[in-house]
Structures are given as C-alpha cells and as structure tokens.
N, C-alpha and C positions, 0 to 999 in steps of 0.2 A: 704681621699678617697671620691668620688662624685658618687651618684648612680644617673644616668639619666635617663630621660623616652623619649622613643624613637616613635616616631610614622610619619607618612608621610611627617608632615608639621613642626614637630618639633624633632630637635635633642634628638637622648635619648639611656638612657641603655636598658630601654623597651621596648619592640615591640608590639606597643596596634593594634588590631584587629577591627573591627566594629562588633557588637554580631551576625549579620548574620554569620561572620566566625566561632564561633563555630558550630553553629549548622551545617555549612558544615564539619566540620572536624569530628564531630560526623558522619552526614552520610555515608559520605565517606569511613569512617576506620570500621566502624563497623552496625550491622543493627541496624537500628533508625525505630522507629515507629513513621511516621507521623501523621496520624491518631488517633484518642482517643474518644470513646464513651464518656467520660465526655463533651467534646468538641463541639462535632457534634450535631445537633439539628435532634433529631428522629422524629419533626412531618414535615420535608420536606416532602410535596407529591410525589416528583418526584424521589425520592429514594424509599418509599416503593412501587408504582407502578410500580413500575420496579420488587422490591423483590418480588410481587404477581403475576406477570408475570411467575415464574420463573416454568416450571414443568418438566419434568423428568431432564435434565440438569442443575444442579446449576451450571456450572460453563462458560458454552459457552456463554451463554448468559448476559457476566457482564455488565451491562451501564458502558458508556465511563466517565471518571473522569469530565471532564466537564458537564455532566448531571447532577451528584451528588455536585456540588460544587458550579452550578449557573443555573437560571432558563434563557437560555440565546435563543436566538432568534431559536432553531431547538424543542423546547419548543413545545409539543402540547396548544389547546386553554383552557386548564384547569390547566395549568402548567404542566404536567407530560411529562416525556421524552419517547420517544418509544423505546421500547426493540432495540438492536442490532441486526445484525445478526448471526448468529449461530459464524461463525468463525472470525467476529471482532475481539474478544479478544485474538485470539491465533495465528493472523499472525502479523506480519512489529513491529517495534518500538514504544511507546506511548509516548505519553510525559505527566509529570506530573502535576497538577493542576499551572496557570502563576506564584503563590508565593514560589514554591518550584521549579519553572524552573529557575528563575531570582536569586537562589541562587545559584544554579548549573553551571549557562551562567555566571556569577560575573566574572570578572576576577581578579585572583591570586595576593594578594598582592607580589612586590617584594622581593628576597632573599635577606641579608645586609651580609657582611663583611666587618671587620676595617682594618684598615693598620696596617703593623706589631708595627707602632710609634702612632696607636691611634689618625693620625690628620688627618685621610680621612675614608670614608664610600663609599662603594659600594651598590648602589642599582642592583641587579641582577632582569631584569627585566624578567616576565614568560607569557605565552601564557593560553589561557584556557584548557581543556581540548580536548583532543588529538580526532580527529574523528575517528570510528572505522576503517578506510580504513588503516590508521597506524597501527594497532593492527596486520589487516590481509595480510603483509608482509611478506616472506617467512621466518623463521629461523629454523638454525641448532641446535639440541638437544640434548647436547655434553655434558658427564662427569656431571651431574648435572646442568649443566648451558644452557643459552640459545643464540646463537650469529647470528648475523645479518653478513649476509655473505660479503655483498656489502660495509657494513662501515670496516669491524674487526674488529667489538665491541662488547657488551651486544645489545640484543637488545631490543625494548621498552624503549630506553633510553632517557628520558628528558633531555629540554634543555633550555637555557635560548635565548631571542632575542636580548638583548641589555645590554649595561651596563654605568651605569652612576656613575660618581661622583662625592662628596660633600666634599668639607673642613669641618673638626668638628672643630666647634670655641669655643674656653676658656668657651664661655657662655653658650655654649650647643646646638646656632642653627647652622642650617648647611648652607653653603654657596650655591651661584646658582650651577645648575647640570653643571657637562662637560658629556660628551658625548664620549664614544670612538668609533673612527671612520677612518675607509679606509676598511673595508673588504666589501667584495660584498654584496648587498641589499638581503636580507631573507635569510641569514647564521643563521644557528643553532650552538648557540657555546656552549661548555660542560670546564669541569678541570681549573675554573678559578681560581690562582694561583697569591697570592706577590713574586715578589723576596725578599730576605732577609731584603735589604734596606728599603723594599715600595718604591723603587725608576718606576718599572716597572710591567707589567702585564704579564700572560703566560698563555691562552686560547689555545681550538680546534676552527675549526669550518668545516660545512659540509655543503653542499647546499642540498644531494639527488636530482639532477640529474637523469629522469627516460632514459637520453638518454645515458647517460655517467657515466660510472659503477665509475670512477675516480671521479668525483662529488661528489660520498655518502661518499667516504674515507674521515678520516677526517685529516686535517693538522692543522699543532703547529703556530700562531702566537703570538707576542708579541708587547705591547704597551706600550707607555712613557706616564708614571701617568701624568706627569706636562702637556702636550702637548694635549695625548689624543691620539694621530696619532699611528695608528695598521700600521706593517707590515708581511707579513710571515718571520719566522725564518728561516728556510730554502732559499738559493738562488732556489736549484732547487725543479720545479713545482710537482717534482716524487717520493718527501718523503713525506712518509705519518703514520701515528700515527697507531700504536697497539692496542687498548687501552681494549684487552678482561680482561685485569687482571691488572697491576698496568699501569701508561702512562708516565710522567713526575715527573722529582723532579730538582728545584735549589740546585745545587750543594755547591754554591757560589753567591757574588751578580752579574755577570754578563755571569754566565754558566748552562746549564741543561742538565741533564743527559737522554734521551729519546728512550722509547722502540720506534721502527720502524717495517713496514713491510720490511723483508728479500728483495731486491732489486732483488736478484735470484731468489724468491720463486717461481715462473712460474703461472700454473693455479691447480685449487683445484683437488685431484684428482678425480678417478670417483668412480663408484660403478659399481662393477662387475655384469654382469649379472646372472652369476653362481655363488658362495660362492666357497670358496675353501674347504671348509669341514664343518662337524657336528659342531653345539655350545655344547662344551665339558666342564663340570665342575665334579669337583670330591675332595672327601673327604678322600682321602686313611688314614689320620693320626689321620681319628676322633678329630680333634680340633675343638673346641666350638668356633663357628662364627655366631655371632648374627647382624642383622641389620636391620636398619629402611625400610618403604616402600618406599625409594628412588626415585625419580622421574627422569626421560631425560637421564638415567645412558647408558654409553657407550655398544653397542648391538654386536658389531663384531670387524674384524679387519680391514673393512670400515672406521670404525666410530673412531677407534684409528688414524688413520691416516686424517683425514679431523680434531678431535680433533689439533692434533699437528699442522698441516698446518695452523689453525687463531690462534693457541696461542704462535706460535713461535715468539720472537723479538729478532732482531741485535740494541743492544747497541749503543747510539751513543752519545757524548760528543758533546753540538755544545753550538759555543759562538754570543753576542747578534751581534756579526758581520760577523756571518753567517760560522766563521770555523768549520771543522766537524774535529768526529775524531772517528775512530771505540773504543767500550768500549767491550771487549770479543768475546766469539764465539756465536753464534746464541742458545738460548735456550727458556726453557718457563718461563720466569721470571714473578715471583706474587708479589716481591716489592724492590722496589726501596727507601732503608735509608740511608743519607751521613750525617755523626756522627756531632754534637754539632761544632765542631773545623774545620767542612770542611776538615779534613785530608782524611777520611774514609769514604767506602761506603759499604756498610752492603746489597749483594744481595740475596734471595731468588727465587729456582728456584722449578721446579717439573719435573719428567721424569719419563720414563719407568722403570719398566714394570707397564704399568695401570691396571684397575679395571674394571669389567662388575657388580660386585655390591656394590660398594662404590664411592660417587661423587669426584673430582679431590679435597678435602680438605682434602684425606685420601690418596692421590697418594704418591709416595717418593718424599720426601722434602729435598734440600740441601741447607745450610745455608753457604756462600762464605764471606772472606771479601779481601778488594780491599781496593788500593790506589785511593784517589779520580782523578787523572793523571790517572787512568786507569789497573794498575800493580795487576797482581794476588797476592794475600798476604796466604792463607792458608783457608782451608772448616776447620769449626767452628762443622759441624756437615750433616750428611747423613741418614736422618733415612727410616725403609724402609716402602713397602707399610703397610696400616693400616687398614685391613680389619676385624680386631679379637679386634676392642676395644668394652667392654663390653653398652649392651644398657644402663645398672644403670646408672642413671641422675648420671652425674657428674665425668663418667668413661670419660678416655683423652688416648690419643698417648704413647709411652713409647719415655723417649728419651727428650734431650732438645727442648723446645717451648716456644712461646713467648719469642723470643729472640730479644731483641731491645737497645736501643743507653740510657745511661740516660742523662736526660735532665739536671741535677745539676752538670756534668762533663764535661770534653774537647770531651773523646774517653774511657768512660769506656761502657761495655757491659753488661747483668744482663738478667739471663733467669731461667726457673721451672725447676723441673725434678722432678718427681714423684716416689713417695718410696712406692706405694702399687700395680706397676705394672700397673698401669692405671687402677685398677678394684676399683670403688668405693666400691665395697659389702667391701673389705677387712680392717680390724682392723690394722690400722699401727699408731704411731706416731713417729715423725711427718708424716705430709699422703706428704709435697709438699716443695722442699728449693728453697729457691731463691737465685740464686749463683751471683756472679759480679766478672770481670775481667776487665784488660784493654787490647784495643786492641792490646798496642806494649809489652804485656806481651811476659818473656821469655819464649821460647819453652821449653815444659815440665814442667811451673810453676802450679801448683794447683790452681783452683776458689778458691774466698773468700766466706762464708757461711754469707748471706747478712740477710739471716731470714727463720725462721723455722714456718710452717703453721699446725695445725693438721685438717681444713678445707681446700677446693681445693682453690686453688690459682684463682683467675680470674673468679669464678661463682658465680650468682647473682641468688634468688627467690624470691616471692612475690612482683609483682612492689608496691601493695597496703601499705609496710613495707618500701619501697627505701627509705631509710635516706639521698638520694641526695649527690653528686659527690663534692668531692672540688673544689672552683675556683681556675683560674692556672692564674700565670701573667707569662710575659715575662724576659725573661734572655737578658745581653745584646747580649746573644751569636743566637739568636733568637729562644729559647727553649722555653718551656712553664714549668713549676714548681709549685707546690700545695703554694697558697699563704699565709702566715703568719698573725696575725692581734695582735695586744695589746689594750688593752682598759686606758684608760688614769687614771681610779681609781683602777685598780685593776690589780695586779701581774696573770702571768701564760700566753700561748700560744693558740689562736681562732682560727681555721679556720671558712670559711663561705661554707655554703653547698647549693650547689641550686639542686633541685628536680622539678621535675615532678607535682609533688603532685595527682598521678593516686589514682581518688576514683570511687562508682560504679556511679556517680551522672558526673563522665567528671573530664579532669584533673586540679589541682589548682596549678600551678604552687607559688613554696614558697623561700625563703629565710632563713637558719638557721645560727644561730651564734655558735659553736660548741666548748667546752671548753676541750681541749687535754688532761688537767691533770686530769681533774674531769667527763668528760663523758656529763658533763652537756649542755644541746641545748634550746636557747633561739630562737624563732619564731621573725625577726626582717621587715619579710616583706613575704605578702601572695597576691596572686591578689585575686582583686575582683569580683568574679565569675557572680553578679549580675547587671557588669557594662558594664566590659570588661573582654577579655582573654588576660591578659599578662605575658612575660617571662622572665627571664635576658637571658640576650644577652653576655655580657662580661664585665670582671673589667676593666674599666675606669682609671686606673694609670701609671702614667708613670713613678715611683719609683721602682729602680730594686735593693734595698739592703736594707734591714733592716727591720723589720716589719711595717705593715702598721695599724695603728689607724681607729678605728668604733666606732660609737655610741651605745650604747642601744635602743631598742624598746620593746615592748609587745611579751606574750608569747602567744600563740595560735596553740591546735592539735586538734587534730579530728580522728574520730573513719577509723580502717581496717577492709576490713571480707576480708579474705585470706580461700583458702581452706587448712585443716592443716591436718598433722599426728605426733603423739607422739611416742617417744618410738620408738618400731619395728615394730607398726602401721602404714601403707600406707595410704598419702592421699583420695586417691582413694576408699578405702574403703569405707567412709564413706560422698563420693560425696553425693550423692543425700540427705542425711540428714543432710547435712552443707548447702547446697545450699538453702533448703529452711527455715532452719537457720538465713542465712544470710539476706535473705526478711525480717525477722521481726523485727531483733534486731541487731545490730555492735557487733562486736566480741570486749570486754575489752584490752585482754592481751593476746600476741598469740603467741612473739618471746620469746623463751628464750633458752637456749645453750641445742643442741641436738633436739632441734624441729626442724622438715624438713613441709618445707613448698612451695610446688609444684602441680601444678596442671597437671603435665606431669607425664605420666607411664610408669616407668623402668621395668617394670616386665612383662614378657612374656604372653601369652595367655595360656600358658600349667602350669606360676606360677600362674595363678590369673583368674583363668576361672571363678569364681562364680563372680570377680567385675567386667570382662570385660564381663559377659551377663548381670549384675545389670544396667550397665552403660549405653548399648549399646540401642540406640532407637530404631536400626530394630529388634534386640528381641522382644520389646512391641510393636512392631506395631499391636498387634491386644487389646490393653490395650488403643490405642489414641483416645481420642473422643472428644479431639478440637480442629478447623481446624485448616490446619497449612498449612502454604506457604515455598517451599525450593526452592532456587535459588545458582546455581552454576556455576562455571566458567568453561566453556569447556577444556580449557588447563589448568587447575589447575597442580602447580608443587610443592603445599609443601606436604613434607610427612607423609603419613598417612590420607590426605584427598583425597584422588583419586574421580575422578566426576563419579566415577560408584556407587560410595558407595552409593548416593541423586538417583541415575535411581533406584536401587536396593530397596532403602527403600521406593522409591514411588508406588513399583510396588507391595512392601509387604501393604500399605498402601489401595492402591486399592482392593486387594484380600480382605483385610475384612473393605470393604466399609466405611473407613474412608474418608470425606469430606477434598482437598488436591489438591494441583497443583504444579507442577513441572516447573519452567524454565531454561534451560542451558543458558545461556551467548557465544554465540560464540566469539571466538578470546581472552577469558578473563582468566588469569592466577587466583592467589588465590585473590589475591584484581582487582576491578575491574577501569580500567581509561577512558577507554572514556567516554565522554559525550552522547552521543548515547543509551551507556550499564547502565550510572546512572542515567537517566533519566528514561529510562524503569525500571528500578528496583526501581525507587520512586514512579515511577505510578500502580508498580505489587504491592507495598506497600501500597499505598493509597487506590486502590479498592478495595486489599483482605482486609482487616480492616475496610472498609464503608462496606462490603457486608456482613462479618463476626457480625460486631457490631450488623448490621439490622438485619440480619435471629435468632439473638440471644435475640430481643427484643418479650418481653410476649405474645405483640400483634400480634405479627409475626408467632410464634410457628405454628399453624396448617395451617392456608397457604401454607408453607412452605415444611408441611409433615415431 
C-alpha cells in the first residue's frame, strides 16, 4: 500500500492547503475572532481619539476599519482619524481590513476526484465566492427545501467552471492537464460523475440566461476521458435535468438512467387569488405529535401542488449514443440505485398525502425495485406519512429505512427496522435489526437477521469522540467495501480509520490503524496543524482480493471536551457548568457504554423548563454586561434558529441598556456565502472587537462614561 501526498504541483494522497486556507475555513464555517486585544497595540492614537470622541452614541459613530488598522493618508495632521459620520457604520457593505480581504477574494483551491482505476485525477475547478446578486434570486419555499424555479433544482447551488485532467503515474506525479472541452464558454457545470470503466465523464451544465428561461435548465453532457471532447447526451435540445432530488446514475458502462423534466408538464401553476377555504388542522384522536421548528414547510394546497410540479421526474434510460427510453410513470423520485451486478435498480419515491408540518423527509416513501431494462419487479416497501416520530434524539420512522444494495454482493439488499417503535425514550433489546435479502428472493421468503443493535443503527454523537470511518477500496464490480490490512509481523485483521480529527482548537485530520480482534488503535499518521491542513483523500490500491499490508508508526491522542450526560441525566442540564469546564481543563474519559453524549435537546419545553430558561440568553438578558455583537441570516432555514429569535433578543438587550448591535444579513440562509456578506461580517468583527477591546482598556473607563 502507498500513501501519497497530494498537493497542486505534485501528485498525492494528501490534499496540502496553504495556512491561509485554514484560517478561511475557520471563518467561514464558524465565527472567528479576528481581532485580539493581546495583539493590537492600545497606544495607537488614532484609535483612542476616535474612543474619546465617542458620547451619547457608542455605536453610530464606529471609525471605519482602516482608521484603526493604519495611519493612512485621510489621517488628520497629528495622526488621528476623524470621527465618522453618524450613519457610516450602519448603511451599504464594508470590507474588512486588505489582509483579511485577500483571504476572503483567494480563489478556492480545486475539488479532486480519482477514476474509478486510480490512473487519473480530476481537478474540479471553482469560482470565488458568489456575489450577493445570486443569493437574491427568486426561490420557491417548498416542503422544507428551497428550489430555483428557472433551473428545477436546489437553489444557491454551486458550481464548478472547468474540469481538467491528470494521469497519476506509478511515481506519484501527475501528467500535463487535458482539459475538457466543447460545451459553451461560462457553463456552470454541477453532478460530475465516472462511468463504471473511467472510460467517460457524465456532468450538467447551465448557462443562466436572463433572456431565456431554457438557458438556466440544466442539461446532461458527457465526455471521452481519453479525448476530452464533451457532447450533450441527449440529441434533442428540449431535455433537460431534474435535479431537485436525486439527477443521474450509470446504470452500466455505457447507459444512465436520468431523472428529466416531464416533457408535458406545461407551466407552473398559479396561486389563486382567493384560498379555497380555512387552514384547518385538528387533533380529534389526541395523539402525541411533537416537532421541530421546521422551516419553508408547505403552507396550503398552493404549495402542494407547485411542490409536486419541480419535483416530479419522467425516468429515462438513454445510451452514450443518444437512444432514449422511457423508465416508468412520472413520479417524485429521491434516488436512483442500480445494484453491484447492474441487473437492478432500487428506486425511491415520495407522494401524497403531504405534510404542512413536517418537511418532505417525513412524506410517504416507496421503496420500488426494477429491472435495470426497465421492468417493474415488486414495492419492497410503502411506509406512510411520518408526522408522530418522537423529537428524543435518536427517535426514527417505523417501518423499513436505509434500504440499500450491498457492496460485497452481486443484488443482495439489507435495511433497519426498529423494535422500539421508533420512540428512543423506550427500553427494548435489541432497539434496531439489520435484515438482508436478495433481490431475486422467492416471493414469500423471510429476510435473513444480518445483526442485532441495542444502540440506533446509523447515529452518530460527539464529533470531538469520532473514531473516524473505514477506508473502502473498490470491488471489481465498482463497489466500494471497508478495506482489510495484515501487518507482516503480526497475526489478526486492521482496518484503517480516517477522521476528522474535530478538536475545540480546528480540525486535525488523522489516520488510525485499528485492531478488529483486540480493539486496539495505533495513531499512524496525524497532519500537521502547525504546517499545513492536510486530509486523506482515498486508498491508493489497485489490489481488489485479499488483504492488504501496512507499516507501523507512532501512537499519538489527544484530549475531547464533549458536552455529556450520565445515567438519566441530560446533557443539557448541566451546559453551562461543563462549558466553562471545558475552558480550563480537557475532559479525561467521557465514552463509556450508556453515556449519551449530545449536545442537542430531545426534551420539550413543558419537560425541561428549568434548563431551557438556564440555557436561554434572552432570559438573561438583563444579567449581560459584555458587549456582544449578533449577526444573522435573513432567510435562515435550520430549525430552531429562526432570525427573529437575534431581533427579539436584541430588543431584550436594549430594554436594559446592554452595550450591543444587531446585523441581519439579507439574502443569507444559516451559513453565509457571498463574498459581499463575509466580508462585512469580517469587518462587523473586526470593529466591534477594536472598539470593544479599546472602551474596556483602564485608561479608557471614564471617558467613556
């Protein structure tokens, strides 16, 4: 086995970063303080002249980030900068100091992908950040999701510009770039895709066209690796891609099976002027239906109907020579899986009757399977809508889920089914089995009981605890399989585990050697946090039978702070005095069997009212007395953080004259992406932190007031 290191100019398994890329991917994902009173030099004049300016308004009157950052030529003749004007600070965009804009403006190293044979590399190449004019697009607000009307897609959805590639040679470096190339100049292409072989390539691509609603639609091309030469799949110019829920899958090496827009479907419909009656819901049966604060959830029978209209797709088989072929009836299909052997196609659908308050992951699901030719073969399973699964972390659907193809077989199938009713609160063992069948099993034959869990099947807590995922190599059958390892001195079975390595300091991505029989995990490769940011990328081997041999290296861990709960103790309980806990000292020891460790709260407001007022900061809002800056996203859509919750706590903060500023973000969902919006939120970062630090320094105090 060969572990590479990967980087721009030299082949590898690595993906090395330049350190500016951390620190944008810190800012980016999460809030970063740029700013640091250790840092900053408090006897700039032109900083506190400006703090001693300041009187009944702290806040209108911030100096502009370049006052504070350099004495540069708008400089009075003493150095000192002059106050702003009142509303400077609180209209248009800012941009943040030039070292932290030039990391912002960087453009995005490319995405990689290998071929399915490990002898070529895709550089996926990406654009900067999106200006906000993109953000501010019209979209639809449908079933929990969000779709771009003009493409029928997700909207805000990235894209790549280009795609080049490299032969990986024996040695490790890469050959000169090809280039793929025939689609029209500034295509945004999305779903890039190997055929089975690596022989060919399977993209979208979309112009956006403000003149030609047909332009934003995107359509399926495909490319000859060897050559490089794109053409559309399609002969004709009037098929176009679905792609609000699953898009394409290779069937085989020279077929794909592809959701399209209905050729009938006509125009969307409208929105009545009048409602045809009251929004009616009711509980005649008294059944206990609990759920999240949902976001974008379907509002009428409007909004069922425009739902179904972009997420319906007509099936369609088409080969690399342009033949087509209808694959079923029109429905809303969410995935497309054609089993290990290419016999089978395993589809997932969703239909009425929907939900006004559960997003479409809860709608009825039918699980179909199919000849890969097309042929209805038998529903696997129909469960119905799912509006009464309980909120306890870790409550699930009733009913077979996670149903999928295994990868160490031709056409076997293996899916959960829950024995506690889907209600985690309930004491069952085992609580989840994992059943396997095959697909050409005889009618009426019984699943095989594949494994018994008395933990949920498929859920994960603490990422600070993640013991990191096996690597998978390929099957010849082009499967992916948890890979095996032997060590050359010593008997028994290794996998290798790559992680994350999420600590509160940034992630360390690691490498473990992981002993099956004994439990045992050796540390055989860690990046170096103080160099670069690197990851593994993929196992390197072209050996598809028999274990594969690794070396030894050094052991190396390092400390978790997880927030925990014991027992029938709630994490939550005892947030606030773990959290600052966690400031002083790493928590030792914190997994062990029946410790729940989450930082999510399954428990109601009527079960746990004393922790959800403990918890809650607009409670204390009249207990805050250092300042504090919030910034939120206007269209925020996860749940539970709604952008009224930051207006509400800002206004509680004002009432008892806590020092405080509020910015919404227009156009910005729960993470923010333009360029535009993180720039300003670097520069609302940077001032309130210079302004803050300064008004809090000794000499500052009664000036200040």
């Amino acid at each position: 086995m060969q572990l590479h290191k990967l980087s721009l100019t030299s082949p590898t398994l690595l993906l090395r970063l330049p350190p500016s890329s951390t620190l944008f991917s810190s800012v980016h994902l999460k809030r970063c303080r740029i700013s640091s009173s250790k840092t900053r030099n408090h006897s700039d004049n032109s900083t506190f002249s400006f703090i001693q300016s300041i009187s009944s308004s702290r806040l209108h009157n911030l100096v502009p980030v370049a006052a504070l950052a350099t004495k540069d030529a708008a400089a009075g003749p003493n150095g000192s900068s002059p106050a702003p004007q009142d509303d400077e600070l609180n209209s248009g965009y800012r941009l943040p100091p030039p070292e932290i804009r030039d990391i912002v403006d960087a453009p995005p190293l490319p995405s990689i992908s290998f071929s399915p044979n490990r002898d070529k590399i895709l550089f996926l190449k990406r654009r900067s950040l999106p200006p906000l004019s993109e953000l501010a697009k019209p979209e639809d607000k449908l079933a929990g999701i969000r779709i771009d009307g003009r493409s029928n897609t997700r909207s805000r959805m990235s894209f790549y510009t280009g795609i080049g590639i490299h032969d990986l040679k024996d040695d490790g470096t890469l050959g000169p770039e090809k280039l793929i190339h025939g689609f029209p100049d500034g295509s945004k292409l999305n779903f890039v895709t190997w055929s089975t072989d690596g022989k060919h390539l399977a993209f979208s691509i979309r112009q956006d066209q403000d003149d030609d609603d047909d332009g934003s639609k995107l359509r399926v091309w495909v490319a000859d690796v060897e050559t490089g030469k794109a053409k559309p799949l399609f002969h004709s110019p009037d098929v176009f891609l679905n792609a609000v829920f699953d898009n394409y899958v290779w069937v085989n090496d020279s077929t794909l099976l592809v959701c399209t827009i209905p050729s009938s479907r006509g125009s969307p419909p409208k929105k009545p002027l009048v409602p045809a009656g009251p929004k009616i819901q009711s509980n005649e049966r008294k059944n206990v239906v609990q759920a999240r604060t949902y976001q974008d959830l379907l509002k009428d029978e409007y909004d069922e109907d425009l739902f179904e209209y972009y997420a319906t797709s007509q099936l369609v088989l088409v080969s690399l020579d342009g033949t087509v072929k209808l694959f079923g009836e029109p429905a809303i299909y969410t995935s497309l899986d054609p089993s290990p052997d290419q016999k089978y196609v395993l589809l997932s659908s969703i239909h009425r009757p929907f939900s006004f308050n559960v997003p479409c992951g809860r709608f009825p699901v039918k699980d179909d399977l199919w000849s890969a030719d097309g042929k209805f073969l038998r529903t696997l399973c129909d469960l119905p809508l799912a509006e009464d699964i309980p909120i306890t972390f870790n409550s699930v659907r009733k009913g077979m889920r996670s149903l999928n193809w295994r990868e160490d077989k031709p056409s076997d199938l293996y899916w959960v089914e829950t024995q506690d009713g889907g209600d985690a609160k309930v004491e069952v063992s085992p609580r989840d089995i994992v059943y396997t069948q095959a697909a050409d099993a005889p009618e009426g034959e019984e699943p095989s009981i594949f494994f018994k869990l008395d933990l949920r099947y498929g859920s994960s807590e603490d990422v600070y605890s993640d013991p990191g995922s096996p690597m998978l190599r390929r099957t010849p059958a082009g499967t992916y399989i948890i890979a095996k390892f032997k060590k050359e001195d010593r008997e028994g079975t290794y996998l290798l585990l790559n992680g994350s390595g999420a600590t509160p300091e940034g992630n360390i991505p690691f490498l473990d050697l992981f002993d099956v029989d004994t439990g045992h995990k050796e540390r055989i490769w860690q990046s170096d946090k103080e160099k670069y940011y690197e990851s593994v990328v993929a196992l390197m081997s072209d050996q598809t039978a028999g274990d594969l041999n690794v070396n030894e290296f050094a052991i190396l861990s390092g400390p978790t702070i997880p927030i925990i709960g014991e027992g029938k103790e709630e994490a939550n309980d005892s947030y606030v005095e773990q959290l600052v806990w966690s400031a002083e000292a790493a928590v030792q020891e914190v997994i062990r069997r029946g410790t729940q460790e989450s930082n999510s709260e399954d428990r109601t407001l009527w079960e746990a009212t004393d922790t959800y007022i403990k918890m809650s900061p607009f409670m204390s809002a009249n207990k805050i007395k250092k300042p504090i800056l919030l910034i939120h996203g206007e269209e925020d859509n996860n749940s539970g953080t709604l952008t009224m919750q930051s207006d509400r706590f800002f206004n509680a903060l004002k009432g008892h004259g806590a020092l405080s500023r509020l910015v919404i973000l227009p156009f910005e969902s729960h993470d923010s992406l333009s360029g535009a919006t993180i720039g300003h939120w670097l520069f609302e970062d940077t001032v309130w932190q210079t302004y803050t630090d300064a008004i809090s320094a000794p000499e500052n105090t009664q000036s200040i007031g």
